[in-house]
C-alpha positions as CSV (number, residue, x, y, z in Angstrom):
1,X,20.1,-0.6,1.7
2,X,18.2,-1.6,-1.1
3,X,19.7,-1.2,-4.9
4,X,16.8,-1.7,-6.9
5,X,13.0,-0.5,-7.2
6,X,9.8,-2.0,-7.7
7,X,6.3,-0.5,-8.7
8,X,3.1,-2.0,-8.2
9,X,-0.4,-1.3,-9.4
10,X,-4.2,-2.0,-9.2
11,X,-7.2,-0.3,-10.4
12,X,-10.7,-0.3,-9.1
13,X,-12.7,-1.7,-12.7
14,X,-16.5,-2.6,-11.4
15,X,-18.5,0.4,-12.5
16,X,-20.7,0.0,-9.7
17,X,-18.3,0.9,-6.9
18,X,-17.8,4.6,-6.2
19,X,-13.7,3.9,-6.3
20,X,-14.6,3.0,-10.1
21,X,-11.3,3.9,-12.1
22,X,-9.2,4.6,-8.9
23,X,-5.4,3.6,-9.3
24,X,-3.2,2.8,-5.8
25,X,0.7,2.3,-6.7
26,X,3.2,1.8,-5.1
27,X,7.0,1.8,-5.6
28,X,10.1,1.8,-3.6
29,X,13.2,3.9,-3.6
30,X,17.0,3.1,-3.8
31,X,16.9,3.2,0.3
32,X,14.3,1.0,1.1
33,X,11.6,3.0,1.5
34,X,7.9,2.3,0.5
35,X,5.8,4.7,-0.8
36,X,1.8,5.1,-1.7
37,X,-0.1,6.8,-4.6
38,X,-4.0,7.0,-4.5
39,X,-4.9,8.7,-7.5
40,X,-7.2,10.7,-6.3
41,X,-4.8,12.8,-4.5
42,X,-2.3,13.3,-7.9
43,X,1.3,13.4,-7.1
44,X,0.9,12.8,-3.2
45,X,3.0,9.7,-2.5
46,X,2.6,8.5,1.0
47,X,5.6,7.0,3.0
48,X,4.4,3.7,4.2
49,X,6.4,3.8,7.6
50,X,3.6,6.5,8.3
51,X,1.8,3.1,9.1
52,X,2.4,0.5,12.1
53,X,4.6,-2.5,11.5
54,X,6.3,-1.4,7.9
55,X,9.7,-3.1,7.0
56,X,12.8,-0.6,7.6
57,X,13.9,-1.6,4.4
58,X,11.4,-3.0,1.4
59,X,12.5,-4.6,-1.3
60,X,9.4,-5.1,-2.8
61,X,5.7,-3.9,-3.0
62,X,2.3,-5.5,-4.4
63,X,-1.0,-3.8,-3.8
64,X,-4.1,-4.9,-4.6
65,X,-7.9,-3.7,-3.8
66,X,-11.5,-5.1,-3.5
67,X,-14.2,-3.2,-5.3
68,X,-17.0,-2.4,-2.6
69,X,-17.3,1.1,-1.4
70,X,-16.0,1.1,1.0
71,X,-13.3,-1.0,-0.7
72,X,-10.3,-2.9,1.6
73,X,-6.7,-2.0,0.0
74,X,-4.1,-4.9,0.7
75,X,-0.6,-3.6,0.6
76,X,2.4,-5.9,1.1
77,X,5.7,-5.7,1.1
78,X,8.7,-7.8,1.0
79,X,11.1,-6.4,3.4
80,X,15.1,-6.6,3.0
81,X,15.2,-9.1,6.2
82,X,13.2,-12.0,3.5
83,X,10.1,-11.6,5.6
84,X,6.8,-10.6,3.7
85,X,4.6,-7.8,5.9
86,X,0.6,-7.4,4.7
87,X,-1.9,-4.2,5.7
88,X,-5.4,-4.3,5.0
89,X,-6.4,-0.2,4.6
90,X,-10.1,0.4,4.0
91,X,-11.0,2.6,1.2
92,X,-13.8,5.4,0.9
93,X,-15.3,7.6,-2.1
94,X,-15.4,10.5,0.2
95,X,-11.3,11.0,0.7
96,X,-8.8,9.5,-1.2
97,X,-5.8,8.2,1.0
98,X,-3.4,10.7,2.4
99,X,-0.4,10.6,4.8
100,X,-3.2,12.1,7.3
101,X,-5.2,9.5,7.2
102,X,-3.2,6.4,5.9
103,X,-2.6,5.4,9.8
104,X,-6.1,4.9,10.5
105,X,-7.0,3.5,7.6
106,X,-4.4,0.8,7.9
107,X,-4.9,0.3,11.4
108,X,-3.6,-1.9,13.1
109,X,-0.6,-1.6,10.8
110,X,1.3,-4.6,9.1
111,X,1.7,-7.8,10.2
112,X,4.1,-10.0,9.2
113,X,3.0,-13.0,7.1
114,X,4.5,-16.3,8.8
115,X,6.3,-18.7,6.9
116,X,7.5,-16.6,4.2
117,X,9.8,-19.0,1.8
118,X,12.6,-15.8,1.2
């Protein structure tokens, strides 16, 4: 079980993409869970073990986001075993991200990224 908690950020700033101004965060809780904020859909926070792959317990998250439309949303997270897991979740203008949709959007899920000096 995880003692601390992290937030992350990034924000969509090419005012040619139709994400323009979009915020993902994420953060984790006192339990090891990761969770997901699109800000399009205020105060909906996804739980990231809604997709493929994700650590049991996270100890840290970074996200970060390309600007097309659709965009391609990188989440990783550092999970509580040292190892370092990495989804690639494509982005629309039409729907923000949702724990509907956060599955297919992230599919095939995470990965784990070999080699991870933890």
């Amino acid at each position: 079980m995880s003692r601390e908690r992290d937030v992350s950020s990034a924000v969509v700033d090419y005012s040619g993409s139709g994400l323009f101004e979009t915020v993902f965060r994420s953060t984790t809780d006192r339990w090891g869970h990761a969770f997901l904020n699109d800000s399009r859909g205020p105060g909906v926070w996804i739980n990231l073990d809604l997709v493929t792959g994700a650590p049991t317990c996270t100890e840290d998250t970074a996200v970060s986001v390309t600007e097309e439309d659709p965009g391609t949303l990188f989440i990783t997270l550092l999970g509580g075993d040292g190892v370092m897991y990495e989804a690639q979740c494509e982005t629309s203008s039409t729907a923000p991200l949702t724990p509907a949709n956060i599955a297919t959007a992230c599919a095939p899920g995470f990965t784990a990224i070999p080699g991870t000096p933890v």
